[in-house]
N, C-alpha and C positions, 0 to 999 in steps of 0.2 A: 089380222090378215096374214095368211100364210103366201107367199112370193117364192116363187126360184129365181137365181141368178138369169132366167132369161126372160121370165114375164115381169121381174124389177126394173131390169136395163131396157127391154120396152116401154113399160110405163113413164121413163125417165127419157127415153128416144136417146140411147148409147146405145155402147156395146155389151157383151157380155163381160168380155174380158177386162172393160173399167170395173167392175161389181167385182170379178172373180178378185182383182187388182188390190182391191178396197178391203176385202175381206183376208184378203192374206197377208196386209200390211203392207204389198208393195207399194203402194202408194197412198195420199191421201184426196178427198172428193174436193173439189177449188170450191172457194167458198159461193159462188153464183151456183153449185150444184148443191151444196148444203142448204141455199135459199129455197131452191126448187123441191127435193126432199120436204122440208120443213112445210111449206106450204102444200105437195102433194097427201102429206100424211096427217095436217091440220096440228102441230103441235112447233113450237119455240127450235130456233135453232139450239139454243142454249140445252135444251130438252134432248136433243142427237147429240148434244157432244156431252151430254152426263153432266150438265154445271147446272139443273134446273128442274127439277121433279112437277112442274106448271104444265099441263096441256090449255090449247087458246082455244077460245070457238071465236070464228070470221064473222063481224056483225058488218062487214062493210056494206055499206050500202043500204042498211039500214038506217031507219028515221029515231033518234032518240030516246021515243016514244017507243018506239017496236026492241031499241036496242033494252030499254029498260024490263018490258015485259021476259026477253029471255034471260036477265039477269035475275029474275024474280023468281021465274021457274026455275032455276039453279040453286039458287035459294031453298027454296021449298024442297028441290030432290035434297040439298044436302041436312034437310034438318030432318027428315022422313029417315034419314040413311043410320 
């Protein structure tokens, strides 16, 4: 997904000038913004800060049953790959 600094800080409902902020070092993202990040873009916070090469898929709310079938088919893409 390709973002600019203003259709990122919209998606995030900041500013730009947090983002411009973040990317030039002035500052860093509080960690309830890295939560929101993490879960906007479906991957670990540990994954945003470089400690974790893991992306998650969200089975919330699934039935066990249902969480297992997409376990299956992950299965199946990674031996296909």
């Amino acid at each position: 997904m390709n973002l600019n600094q203003v259709e990122f800080a919209k998606m995030l409902d900041i500013t730009k000038q947090s983002v411009s902020n973040w990317e030039n070092g002035n500052i860093q993202p509080s960690i309830d913004m890295l939560t929101k990040i993490a879960k906007k873009f479906n991957v670990s916070s540990d994954y945003l800060l470089g400690l974790d090469g893991l992306k998650t898929v969200d089975i919330t709310g699934l039935t066990e049953i249902q969480a297992a079938h997409i376990r299956a088919i992950i299965d199946d893409i990674r031996i296909k790959i």
